[in-house]
C-alpha positions as CSV (number, residue, x, y, z in Angstrom):
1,X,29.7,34.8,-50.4
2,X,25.9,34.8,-50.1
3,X,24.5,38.0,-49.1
4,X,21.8,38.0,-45.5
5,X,18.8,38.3,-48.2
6,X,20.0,35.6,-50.5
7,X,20.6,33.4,-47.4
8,X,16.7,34.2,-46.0
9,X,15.1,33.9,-49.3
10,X,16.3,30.5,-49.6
11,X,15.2,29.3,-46.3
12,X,11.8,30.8,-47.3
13,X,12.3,28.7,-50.7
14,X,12.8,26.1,-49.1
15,X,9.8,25.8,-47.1
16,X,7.2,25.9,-49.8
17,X,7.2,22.2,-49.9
18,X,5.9,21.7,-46.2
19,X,2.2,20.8,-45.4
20,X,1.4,21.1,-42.0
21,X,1.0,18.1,-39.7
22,X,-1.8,15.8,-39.5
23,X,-3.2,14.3,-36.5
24,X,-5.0,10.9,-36.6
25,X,-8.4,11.0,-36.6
26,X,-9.4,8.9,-33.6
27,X,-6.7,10.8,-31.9
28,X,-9.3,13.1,-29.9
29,X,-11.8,10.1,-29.3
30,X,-8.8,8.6,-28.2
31,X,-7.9,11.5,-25.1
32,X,-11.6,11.7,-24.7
33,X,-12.2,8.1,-23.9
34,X,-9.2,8.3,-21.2
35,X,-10.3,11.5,-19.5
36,X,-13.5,9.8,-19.6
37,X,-12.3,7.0,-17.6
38,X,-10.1,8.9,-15.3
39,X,-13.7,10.9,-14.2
40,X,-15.0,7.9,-13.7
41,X,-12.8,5.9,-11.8
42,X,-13.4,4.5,-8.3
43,X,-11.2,4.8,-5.2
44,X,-10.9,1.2,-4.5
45,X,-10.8,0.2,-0.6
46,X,-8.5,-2.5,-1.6
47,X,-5.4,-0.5,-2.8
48,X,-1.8,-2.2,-2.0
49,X,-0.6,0.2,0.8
50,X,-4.1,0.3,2.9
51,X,-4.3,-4.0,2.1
52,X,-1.0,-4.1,3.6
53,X,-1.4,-2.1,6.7
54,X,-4.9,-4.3,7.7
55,X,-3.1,-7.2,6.7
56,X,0.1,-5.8,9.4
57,X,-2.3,-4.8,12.1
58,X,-4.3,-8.0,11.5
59,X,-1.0,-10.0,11.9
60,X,-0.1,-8.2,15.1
61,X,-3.4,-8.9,16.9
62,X,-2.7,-12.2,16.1
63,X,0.4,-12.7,17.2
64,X,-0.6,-11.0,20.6
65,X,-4.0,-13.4,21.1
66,X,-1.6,-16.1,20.6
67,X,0.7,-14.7,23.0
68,X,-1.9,-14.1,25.7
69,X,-3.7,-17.5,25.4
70,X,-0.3,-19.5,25.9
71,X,0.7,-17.0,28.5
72,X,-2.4,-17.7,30.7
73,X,-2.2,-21.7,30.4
74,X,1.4,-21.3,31.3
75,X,0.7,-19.4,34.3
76,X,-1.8,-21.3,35.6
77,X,0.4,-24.6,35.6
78,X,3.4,-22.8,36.1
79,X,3.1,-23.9,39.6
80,X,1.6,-27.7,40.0
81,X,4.2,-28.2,37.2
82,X,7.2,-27.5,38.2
83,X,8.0,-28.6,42.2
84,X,10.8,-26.6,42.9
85,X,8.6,-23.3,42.1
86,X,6.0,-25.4,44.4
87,X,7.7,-25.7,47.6
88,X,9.1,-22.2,46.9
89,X,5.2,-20.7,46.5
90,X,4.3,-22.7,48.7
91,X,3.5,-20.1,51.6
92,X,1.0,-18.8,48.7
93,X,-2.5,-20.0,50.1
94,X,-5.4,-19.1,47.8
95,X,-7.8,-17.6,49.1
96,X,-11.5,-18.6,48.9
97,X,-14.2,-16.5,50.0
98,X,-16.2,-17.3,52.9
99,X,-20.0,-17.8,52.0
């Protein structure tokens, strides 16, 4: 049975072989180039979650111009169009302004 000191100066032994590690040497260039960029990078108005809220809201307008525009011509011939809503209107006078 190996005794605690045999044991340790073993290990010890056993390390004399070891270089320390080297680290490539464009490594550093490498981390300082992309620090670099991250200093210098823009805040782009076009990023994908503000582009797709304009692009919602700009959809919604739209839809609600569309909306109004076929609303209104509706309306306005809702009446002359249809004679059953005529002769129920039909106690509806415009009224024009006297000059």
């Amino acid at each position: 049975m190996k005794t605690k000191e045999q044991w340790i100066g073993e290990t010890l032994e056993s390390l004399e072989g070891i270089k320390t590690a080297q680290a490539d040497p464009h490594l550093f260039e490498k981390i300082s180039g992309k620090l670099q960029m991250k200093q210098h990078k823009t805040h782009s108005i076009y990023s994908a979650p503000l582009l797709k809220i304009a692009a919602g809201l700009a959809l919604l307008i739209s839809v609600n111009v569309i909306t109004l525009v076929l609303y209104t011509r509706s309306s306005a011939t809702d009446t002359t169009s249809n004679p059953i809503a005529a002769g129920y209107f039909s106690y509806i006078k415009t009224v024009t302004p006297n000059p």
